[in-house]
C-alpha positions as CSV (number, residue, x, y, z in Angstrom):
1,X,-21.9,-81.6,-46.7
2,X,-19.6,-80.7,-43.7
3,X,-20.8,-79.1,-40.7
4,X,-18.9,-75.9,-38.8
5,X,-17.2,-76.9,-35.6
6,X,-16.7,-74.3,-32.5
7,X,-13.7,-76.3,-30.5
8,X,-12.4,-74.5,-27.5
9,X,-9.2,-75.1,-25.8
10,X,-7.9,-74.1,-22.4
11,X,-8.6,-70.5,-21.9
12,X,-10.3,-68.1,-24.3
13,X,-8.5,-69.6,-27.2
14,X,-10.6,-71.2,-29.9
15,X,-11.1,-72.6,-33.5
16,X,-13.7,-73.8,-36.1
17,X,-13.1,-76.7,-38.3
18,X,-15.7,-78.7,-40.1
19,X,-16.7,-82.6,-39.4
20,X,-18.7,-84.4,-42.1
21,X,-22.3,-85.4,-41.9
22,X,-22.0,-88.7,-43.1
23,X,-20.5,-89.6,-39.4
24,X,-21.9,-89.5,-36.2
25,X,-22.4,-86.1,-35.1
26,X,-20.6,-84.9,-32.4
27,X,-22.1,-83.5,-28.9
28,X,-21.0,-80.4,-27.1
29,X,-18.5,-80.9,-25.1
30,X,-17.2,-84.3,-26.4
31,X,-13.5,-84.1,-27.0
32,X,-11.8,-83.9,-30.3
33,X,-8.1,-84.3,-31.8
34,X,-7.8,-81.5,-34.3
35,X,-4.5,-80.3,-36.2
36,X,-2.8,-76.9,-35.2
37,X,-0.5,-74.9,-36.9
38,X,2.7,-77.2,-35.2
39,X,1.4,-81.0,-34.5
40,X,-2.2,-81.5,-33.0
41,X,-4.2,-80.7,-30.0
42,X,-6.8,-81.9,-27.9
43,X,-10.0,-79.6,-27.4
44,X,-13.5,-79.7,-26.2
45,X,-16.7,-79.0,-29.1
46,X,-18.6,-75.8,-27.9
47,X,-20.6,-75.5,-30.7
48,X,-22.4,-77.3,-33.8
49,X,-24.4,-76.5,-36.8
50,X,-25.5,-72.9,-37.8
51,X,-25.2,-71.5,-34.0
52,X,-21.2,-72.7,-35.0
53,X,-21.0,-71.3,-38.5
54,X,-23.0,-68.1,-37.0
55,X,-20.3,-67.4,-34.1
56,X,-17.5,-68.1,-37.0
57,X,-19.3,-65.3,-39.4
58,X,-19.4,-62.6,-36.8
59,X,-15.8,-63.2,-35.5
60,X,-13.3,-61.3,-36.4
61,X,-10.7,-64.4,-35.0
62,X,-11.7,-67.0,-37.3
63,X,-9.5,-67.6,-39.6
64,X,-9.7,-67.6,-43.4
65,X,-7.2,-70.4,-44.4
66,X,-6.7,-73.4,-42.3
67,X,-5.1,-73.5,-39.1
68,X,-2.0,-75.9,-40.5
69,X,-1.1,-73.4,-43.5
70,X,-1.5,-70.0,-41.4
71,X,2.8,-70.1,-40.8
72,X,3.5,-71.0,-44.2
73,X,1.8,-67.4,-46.2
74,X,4.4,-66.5,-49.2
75,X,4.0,-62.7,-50.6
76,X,1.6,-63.7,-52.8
77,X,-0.7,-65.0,-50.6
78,X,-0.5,-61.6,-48.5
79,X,-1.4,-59.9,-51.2
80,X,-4.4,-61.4,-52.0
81,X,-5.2,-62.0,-48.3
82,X,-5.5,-58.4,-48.3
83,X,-8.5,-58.1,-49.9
84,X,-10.2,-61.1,-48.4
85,X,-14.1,-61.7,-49.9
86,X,-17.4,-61.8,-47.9
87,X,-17.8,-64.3,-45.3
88,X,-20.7,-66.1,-45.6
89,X,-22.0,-69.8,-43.6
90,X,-21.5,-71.6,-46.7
91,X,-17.9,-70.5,-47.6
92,X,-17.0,-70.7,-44.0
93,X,-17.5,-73.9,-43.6
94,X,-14.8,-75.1,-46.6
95,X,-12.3,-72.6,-45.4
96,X,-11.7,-74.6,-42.4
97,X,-9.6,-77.5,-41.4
98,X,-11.3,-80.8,-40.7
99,X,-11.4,-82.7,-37.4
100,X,-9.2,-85.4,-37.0
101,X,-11.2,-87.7,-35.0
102,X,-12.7,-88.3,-31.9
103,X,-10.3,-88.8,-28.9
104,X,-10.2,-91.5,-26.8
105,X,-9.9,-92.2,-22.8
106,X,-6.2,-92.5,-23.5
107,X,-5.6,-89.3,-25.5
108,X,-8.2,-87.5,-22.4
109,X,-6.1,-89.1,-19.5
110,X,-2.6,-87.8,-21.5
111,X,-3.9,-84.4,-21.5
112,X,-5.3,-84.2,-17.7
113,X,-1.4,-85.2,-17.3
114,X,-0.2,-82.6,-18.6
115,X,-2.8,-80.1,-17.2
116,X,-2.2,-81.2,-13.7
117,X,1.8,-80.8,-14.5
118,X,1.5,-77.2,-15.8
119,X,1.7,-75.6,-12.4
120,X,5.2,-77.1,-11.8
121,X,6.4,-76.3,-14.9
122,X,4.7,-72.7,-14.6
123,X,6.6,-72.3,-11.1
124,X,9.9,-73.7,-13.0
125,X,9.9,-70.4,-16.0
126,X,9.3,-68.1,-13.1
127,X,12.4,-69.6,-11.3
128,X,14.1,-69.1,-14.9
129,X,12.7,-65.4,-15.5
130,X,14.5,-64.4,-11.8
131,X,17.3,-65.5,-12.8
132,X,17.3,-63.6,-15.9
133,X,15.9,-60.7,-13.8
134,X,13.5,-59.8,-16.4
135,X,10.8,-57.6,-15.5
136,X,7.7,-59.9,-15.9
137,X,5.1,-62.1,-14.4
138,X,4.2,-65.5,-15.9
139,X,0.7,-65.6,-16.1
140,X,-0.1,-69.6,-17.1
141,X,1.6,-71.9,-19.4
142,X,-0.3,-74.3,-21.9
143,X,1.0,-77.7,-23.1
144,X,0.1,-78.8,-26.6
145,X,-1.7,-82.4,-26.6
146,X,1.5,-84.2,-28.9
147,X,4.0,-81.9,-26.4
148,X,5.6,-80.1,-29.8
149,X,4.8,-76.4,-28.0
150,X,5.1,-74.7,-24.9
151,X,3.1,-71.6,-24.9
152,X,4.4,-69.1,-21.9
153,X,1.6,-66.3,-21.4
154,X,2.8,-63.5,-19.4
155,X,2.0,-59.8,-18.1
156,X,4.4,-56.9,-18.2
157,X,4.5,-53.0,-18.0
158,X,6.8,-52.6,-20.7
159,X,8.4,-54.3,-23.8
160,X,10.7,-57.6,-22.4
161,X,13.9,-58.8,-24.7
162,X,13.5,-62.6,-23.7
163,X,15.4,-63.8,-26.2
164,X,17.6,-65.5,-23.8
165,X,14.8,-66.7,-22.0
166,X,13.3,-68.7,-24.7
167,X,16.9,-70.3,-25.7
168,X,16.9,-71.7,-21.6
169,X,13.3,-72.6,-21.8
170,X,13.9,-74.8,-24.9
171,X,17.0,-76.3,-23.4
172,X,15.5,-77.2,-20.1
173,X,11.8,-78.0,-21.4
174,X,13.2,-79.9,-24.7
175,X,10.6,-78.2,-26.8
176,X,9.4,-75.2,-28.4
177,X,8.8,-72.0,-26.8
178,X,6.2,-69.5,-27.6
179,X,6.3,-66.4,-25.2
180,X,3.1,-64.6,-25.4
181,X,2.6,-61.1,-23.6
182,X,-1.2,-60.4,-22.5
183,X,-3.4,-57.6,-20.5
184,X,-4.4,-58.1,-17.2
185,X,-8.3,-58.8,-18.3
186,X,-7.3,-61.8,-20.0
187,X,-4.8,-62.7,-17.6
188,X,-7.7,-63.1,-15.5
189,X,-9.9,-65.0,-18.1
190,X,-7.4,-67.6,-18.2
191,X,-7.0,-67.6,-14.6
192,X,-10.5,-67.4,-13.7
193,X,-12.0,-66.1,-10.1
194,X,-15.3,-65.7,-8.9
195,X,-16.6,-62.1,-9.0
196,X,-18.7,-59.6,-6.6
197,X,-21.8,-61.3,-7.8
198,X,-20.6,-64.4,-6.7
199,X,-20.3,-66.7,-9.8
200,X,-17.2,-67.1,-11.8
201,X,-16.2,-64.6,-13.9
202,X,-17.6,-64.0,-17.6
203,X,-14.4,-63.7,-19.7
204,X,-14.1,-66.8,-18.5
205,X,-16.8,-68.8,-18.7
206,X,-19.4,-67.8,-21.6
207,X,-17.5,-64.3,-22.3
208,X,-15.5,-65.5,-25.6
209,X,-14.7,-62.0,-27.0
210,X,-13.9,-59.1,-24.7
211,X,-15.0,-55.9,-25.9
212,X,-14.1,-52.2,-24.5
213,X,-15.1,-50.9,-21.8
214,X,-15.1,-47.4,-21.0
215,X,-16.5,-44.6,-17.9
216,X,-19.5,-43.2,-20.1
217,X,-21.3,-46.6,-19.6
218,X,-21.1,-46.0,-15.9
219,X,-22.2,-42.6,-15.9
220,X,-25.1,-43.6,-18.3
221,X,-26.2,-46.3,-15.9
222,X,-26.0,-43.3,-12.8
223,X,-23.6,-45.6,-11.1
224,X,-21.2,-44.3,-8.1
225,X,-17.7,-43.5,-10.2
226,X,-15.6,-45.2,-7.3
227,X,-13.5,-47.3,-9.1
228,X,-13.5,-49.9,-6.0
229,X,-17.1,-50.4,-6.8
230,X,-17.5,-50.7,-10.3
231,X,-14.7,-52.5,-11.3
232,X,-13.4,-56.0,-11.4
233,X,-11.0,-58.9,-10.4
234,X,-8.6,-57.8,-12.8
235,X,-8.6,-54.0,-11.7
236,X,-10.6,-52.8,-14.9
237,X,-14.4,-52.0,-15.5
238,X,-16.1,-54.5,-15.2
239,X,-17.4,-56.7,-17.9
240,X,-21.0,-57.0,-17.0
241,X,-21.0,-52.3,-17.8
242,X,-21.5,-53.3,-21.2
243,X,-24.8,-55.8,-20.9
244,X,-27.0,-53.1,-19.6
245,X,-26.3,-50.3,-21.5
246,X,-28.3,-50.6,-24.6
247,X,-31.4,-51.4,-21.8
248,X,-30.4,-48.3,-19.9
249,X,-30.0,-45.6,-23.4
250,X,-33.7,-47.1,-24.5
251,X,-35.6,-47.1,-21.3
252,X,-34.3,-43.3,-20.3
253,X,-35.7,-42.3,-24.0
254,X,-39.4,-43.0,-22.6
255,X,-38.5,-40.4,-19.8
256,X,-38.0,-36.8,-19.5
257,X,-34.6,-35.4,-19.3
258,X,-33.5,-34.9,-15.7
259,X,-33.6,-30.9,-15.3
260,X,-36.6,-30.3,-17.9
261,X,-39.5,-28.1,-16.8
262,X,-42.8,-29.3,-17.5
263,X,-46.5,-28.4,-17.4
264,X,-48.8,-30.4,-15.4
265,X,-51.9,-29.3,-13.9
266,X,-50.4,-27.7,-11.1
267,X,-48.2,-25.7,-13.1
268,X,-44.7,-25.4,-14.2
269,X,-42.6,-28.5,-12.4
270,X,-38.8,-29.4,-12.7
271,X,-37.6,-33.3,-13.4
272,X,-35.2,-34.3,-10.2
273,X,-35.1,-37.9,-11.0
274,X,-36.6,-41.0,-12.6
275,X,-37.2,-44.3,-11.8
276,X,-36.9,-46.5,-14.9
277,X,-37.7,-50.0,-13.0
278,X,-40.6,-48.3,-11.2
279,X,-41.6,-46.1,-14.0
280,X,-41.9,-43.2,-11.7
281,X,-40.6,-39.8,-12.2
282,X,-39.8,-37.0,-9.0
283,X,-41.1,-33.6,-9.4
284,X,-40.2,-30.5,-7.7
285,X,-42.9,-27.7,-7.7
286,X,-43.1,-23.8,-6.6
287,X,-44.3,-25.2,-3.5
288,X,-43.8,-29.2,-2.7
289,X,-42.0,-32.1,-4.0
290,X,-44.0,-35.4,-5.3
291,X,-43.6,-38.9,-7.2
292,X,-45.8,-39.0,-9.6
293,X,-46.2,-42.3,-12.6
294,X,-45.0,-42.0,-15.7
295,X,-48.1,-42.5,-17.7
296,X,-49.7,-40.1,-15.4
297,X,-47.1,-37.4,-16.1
298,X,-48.1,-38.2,-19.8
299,X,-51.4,-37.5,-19.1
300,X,-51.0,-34.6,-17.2
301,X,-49.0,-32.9,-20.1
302,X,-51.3,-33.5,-22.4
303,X,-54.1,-32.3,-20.9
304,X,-52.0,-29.1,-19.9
305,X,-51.3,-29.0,-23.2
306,X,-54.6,-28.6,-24.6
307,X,-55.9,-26.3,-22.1
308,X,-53.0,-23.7,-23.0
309,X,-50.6,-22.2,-20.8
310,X,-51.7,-21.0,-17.7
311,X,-52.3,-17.3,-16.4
312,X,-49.9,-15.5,-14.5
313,X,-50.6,-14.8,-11.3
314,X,-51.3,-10.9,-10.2
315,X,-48.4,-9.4,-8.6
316,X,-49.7,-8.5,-4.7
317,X,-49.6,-5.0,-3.6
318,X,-47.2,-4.1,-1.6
319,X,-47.8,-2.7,2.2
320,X,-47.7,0.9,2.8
321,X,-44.4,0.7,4.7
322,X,-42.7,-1.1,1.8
323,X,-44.0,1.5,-0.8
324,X,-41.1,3.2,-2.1
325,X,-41.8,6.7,-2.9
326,X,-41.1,7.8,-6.5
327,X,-38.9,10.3,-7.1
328,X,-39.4,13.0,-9.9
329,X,-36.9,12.5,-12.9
330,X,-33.3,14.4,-12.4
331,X,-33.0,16.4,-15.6
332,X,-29.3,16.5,-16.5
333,X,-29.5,19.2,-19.3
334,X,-31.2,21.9,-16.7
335,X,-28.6,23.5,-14.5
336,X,-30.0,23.6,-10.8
337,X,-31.2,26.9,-9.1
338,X,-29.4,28.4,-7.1
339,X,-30.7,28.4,-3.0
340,X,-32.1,32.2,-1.8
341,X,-30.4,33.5,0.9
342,X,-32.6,34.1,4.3
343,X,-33.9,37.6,4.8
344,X,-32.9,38.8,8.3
345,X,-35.6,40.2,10.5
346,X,-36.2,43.8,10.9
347,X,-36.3,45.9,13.8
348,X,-39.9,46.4,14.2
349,X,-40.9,42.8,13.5
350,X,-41.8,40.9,16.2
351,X,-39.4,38.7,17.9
352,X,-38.6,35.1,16.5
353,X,-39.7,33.5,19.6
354,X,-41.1,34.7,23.1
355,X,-38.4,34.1,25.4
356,X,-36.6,36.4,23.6
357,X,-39.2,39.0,24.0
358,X,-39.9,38.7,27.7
359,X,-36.0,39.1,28.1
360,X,-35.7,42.7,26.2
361,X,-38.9,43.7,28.0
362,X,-37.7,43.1,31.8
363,X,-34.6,45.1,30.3
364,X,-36.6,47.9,29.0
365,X,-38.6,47.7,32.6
366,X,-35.4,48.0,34.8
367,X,-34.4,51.1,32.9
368,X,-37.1,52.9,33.6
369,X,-36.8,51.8,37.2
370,X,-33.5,53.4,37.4
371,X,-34.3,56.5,35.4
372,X,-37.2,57.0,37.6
373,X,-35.8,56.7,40.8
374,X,-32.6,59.5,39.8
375,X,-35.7,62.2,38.4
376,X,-37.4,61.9,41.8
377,X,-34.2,62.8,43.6
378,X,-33.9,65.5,41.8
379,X,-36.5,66.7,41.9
380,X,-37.0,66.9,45.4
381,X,-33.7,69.1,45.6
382,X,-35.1,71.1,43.1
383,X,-38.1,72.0,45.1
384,X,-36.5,73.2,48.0
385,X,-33.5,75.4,46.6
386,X,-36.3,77.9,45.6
387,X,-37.8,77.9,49.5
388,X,-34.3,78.7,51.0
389,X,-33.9,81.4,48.8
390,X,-37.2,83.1,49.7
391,X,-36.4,82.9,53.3
C-alpha cells in the first residue's frame, strides 16, 4: 500500500503524492523528481506517513485529482467536482500522483543552477515591466526543474493588463510564462526576513498556511494598538497574534472581569487589573489599593459569601454648624396673610426712646424760663402804678 508524500517546493508552494512501500522509504528532506501539471519538478519531502496524509486531510489546497490532469477538467468533470465526497487518509492517498523517483546529484546541481540564475533573470522582467510602464513590482521568479515554465510572482495595487508583457517574456525567455499576482504577506514568505524576535520569519519557515489576522486579537491580548509595534516585515499584523490567543481567551476565563465589584473580607472592592502569568489580581478599595492571589481572592469570596453581606455602616451625625434647619412645609392651596400695619404711638405714651424725652423736656424747661422771667417784670410794674397814685 502507498504512502502520502508532503513535497515542498521553493516558497510556500506544496504537493502530496504517494510513493510505494515496497521501496525504500524516503527521509525528510531528500529530494524527489515528481510530475506537475506542465513537465516535472524537483522538490524536497517535508513529510511522511500519517503526519503527511493528516496535513493533506485538513488542507483545503490539496488537491483531489492529480497534479498532471488538474488543466485538462471537461464540463463533466466540474460538475461532479462540485460535489466532491469526504476526505479521508485512506482515499487521500490514491487520489494523488505518484513520485517519479528519487533525484540524483546531477538533477540537484541543475536546479541550484537555476536557483542561483533567478535573480538575473528576476532583474531582467523588471527591466521588461519599465519598459511596458506597467504599474507593478516583481516579487521573485521560479524556474521549473525541466525549464518548461517560468512563474513571474508579483505585487500590485490594482488589476495589471500584461498581456503584452507575457508575449516579451516568452520571446526573450523561450518558454512559458505564468504571471502570478500575490499580497504583500506572501510576498514576504517567499522572500523571507528575520523578524523583531530575531529568527526568520514563520510564513516562511514552518508557517505553511496563513490564516487572518485581525485587531480583536490584539486587544484581547491587552497589547499597545500602535501598528509599528505589533505588526510585521510585511506591514501587516503579525503572524505570531494568532498563537496566543486561544491561551489568552482561556486563562482570562479563571479571572474576574476587569471593572467587577466584589466582596472580600474587607468589603466591597473593584477589579483594576489581572495578572494571568502571575495569577495575581489588583484591587481597589474604599480606602487603599492591594495585589492580592488569585486563589486567595477565591477564598476570600467564598467566605464573604457565606457570612452574608455586610452591614451598612451608620451614617455620622452631623456638627451643629452643618445642621440645616428644617423649614415648615409651604402650603400652596392656603393664600398667605396679609402683614398688620404698625400702630402709631399715642400722645400720652411714653417716648420710644430716652433721648427723645430729655430733648422735649429741656424744651418744656426753657419755656417756663421765659414765661417766668416776662411775669416778674410785670409784675413789678404792676406794684408800683398803685403807689404813685396814692401819693
Amino acid at each position: 500500500m502507498a504512502q502520502t508524500v508532503e513535497v515542498r517546493f521553493k516558497g510556500t508552494r506544496r504537493a502530496f503524492y504517494t510513493w510505494p512501500d515496497d521501496q525504500s522509504p524516503l527521509r525528510l528532506q531528500e529530494p524527489v523528481i515528481v510530475r506537475v501539471e506542465r513537465g516535472e519538478d524537483l522538490g524536497r519531502v517535508s513529510a511522511t506517513g500519517d503526519v503527511a496524509a493528516k496535513k493533506c486531510g485538513g488542507s483545503c489546497s490539496c488537491p483531489a485529482t492529480p497534479a498532471a490532469d488538474m488543466a485538462v477538467n471537461t464540463a463533466a468533470d466540474m460538475a461532479v467536482a462540485q460535489e466532491p465526497p469526504a476526505m479521508t487518509a485512506s482515499t487521500a492517498m490514491t487520489d494523488h500522483p505518484p513520485v517519479l523517483r528519487r533525484a540524483s546529484q546531477e538533477d540537484v546541481k541543475r536546479h541550484n543552477d537555476l536557483r542561483r540564475a533567478e535573480e538575473e533573470d528576476r532583474r531582467r522582467a523588471t527591466a521588461k515591466v519599465r519598459e511596458h510602464k506597467l504599474d507593478m513590482k516583481v516579487s521573485d521568479l521560479e524556474w521549473q526543474w525541466d525549464r518548461h515554465r517560468l512563474t513571474v510572482y508579483f505585487t500590485a495595487e490594482q488589476r495589471v493588463d500584461f498581456r503584452a508583457l507575457v508575449r516579451d517574456l516568452a520571446s526573450a525567455f523561450k518558454t512559458r510564462i505564468d504571471l502570478r499576482q500575490i499580497g504583500v504577506r506572501d510576498e514576504a514568505a517567499r522572500l523571507s526576513g528575520v523578524g523583531r524576535c530575531g529568527r526568520e520569519y514563520c510564513c516562511s519557515t514552518w508557517l505553511t498556511e496563513l490564516s487572518p489576522v485581525n485587531l480583536a486579537l490584539a486587544k484581547d491580548q491587552h497589547l499597545s494598538l500602535n501598528p509599528a509595534q505589533i505588526s510585521g516585515g510585511c506591514g501587516r499584523l503579525l503572524c505570531c497574534l494568532k498563537y496566543e490567543h486561544e491561551f489568552y481567551v482561556a486563562s482570562r476565563k479563571r479571572f474576574p472581569k476587569e471593572g467587577k465589584a466584589l466582596q472580600t473580607r474587607r468589603g466591597i472592592e473593584k477589579v483594576v487589573a489581572v495578572d494571568i502569568f502571575r495569577e495575581r489580581v489588583l484591587l481597589r478599595g474604599a480606602e487603599e489599593s492591594r495585589t492580592i492571589g488569585l486563589e486567595e481572592l477565591r477564598e476570600e469570596m467564598d467566605a464573604a459569601a457565606l457570612a452574608g453581606p455586610a452591614p451598612e455602616p451608620e451614617p455620622r451625625a452631623a456638627a451643629p454648624s452643618q445642621q440645616r434647619r428644617e423649614r415648615p412645609p409651604v402650603r400652596r392651596d392656603v393664600a398667605p396673610a396679609k402683614p398688620v400695619p404698625p400702630v402709631p404711638p399715642s400722645p400720652s405714651s411714653p417716648p420710644a426712646s430716652s433721648e427723645g424725652g430729655e430733648v422735649k423736656r429741656r424744651k418744656r424747661r426753657r419755656r417756663r424760663r421765659r414765661s417766668g422771667g416776662q411775669d416778674g417784670q410785670g409784675g413789678q410794674g404792676g406794684q408800683g402804678g398803685p403807689s404813685g397814685s396814692e401819693s
